[in-house]
C-alpha positions in Angstrom: -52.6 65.3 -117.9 -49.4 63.2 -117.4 -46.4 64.7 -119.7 -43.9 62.1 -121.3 -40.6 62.3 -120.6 -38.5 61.9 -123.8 -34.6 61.3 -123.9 -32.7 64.5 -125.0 -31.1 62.8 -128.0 -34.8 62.1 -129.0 -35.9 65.7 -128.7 -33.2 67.0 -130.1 -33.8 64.7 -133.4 -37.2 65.0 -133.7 -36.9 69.1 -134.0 -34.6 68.4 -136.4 -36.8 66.6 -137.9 -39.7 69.0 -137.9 -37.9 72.0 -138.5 -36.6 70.0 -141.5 -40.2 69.4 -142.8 -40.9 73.1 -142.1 -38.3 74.0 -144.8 -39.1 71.1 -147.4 -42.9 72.7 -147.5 -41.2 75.9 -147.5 -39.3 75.2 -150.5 -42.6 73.3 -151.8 -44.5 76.5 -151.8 -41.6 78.8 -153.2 -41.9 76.5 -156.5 -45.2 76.3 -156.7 -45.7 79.8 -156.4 -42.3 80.7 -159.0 -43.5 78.2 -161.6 -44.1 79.1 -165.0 -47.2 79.8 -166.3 -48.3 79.1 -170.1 -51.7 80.6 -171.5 -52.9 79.0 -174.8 -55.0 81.2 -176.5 -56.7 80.3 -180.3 -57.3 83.8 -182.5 -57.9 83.6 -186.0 -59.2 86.4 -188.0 -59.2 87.1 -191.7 -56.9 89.9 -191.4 -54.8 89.0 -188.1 -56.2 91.7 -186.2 -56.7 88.8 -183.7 -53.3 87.5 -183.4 -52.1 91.2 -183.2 -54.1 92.0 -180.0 -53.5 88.5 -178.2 -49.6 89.7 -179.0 -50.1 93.0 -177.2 -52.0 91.3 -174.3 -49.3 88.7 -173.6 -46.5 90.9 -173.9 -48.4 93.1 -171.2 -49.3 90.4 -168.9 -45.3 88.9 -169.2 -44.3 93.0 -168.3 -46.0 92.9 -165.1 -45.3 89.8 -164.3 -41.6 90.9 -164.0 -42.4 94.1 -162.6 -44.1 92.3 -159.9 -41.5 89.8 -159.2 -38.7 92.9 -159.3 -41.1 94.2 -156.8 -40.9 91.0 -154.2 
């Protein structure tokens, strides 16, 4: 297998240009990961028994969330 030989300037700007994609998809992926997440639930009940658990439930599921980002 024959090997090119590139000119230094042109090695030097397409690592740049790599290692600048590396960090764009980097970034990419720490958004997508830290984005916010909204669960839509629908409760009804004749004496809001309903509402009152799906209150509990989403203010446990927000409390770990932060204790698991506090954690990272």
């Amino acid at each position: 297998m024959m090997s090119i030989k590139l000119p230094l300037w042109l090695r030097f700007f397409l690592l740049i240009g790599v290692a600048g994609l590396a960090a764009g998809a980097g970034l990419l992926a720490y958004r997508y990961y830290t984005r916010p997440v909204t669960l839509t639930v629908a409760v009804g009940s004749i004496d809001g028994e309903a509402a009152k658990a799906m209150s509990a439930l989403a203010s446990e599921l927000a409390r770990r969330k932060s204790n698991n980002l506090a954690q990272n």
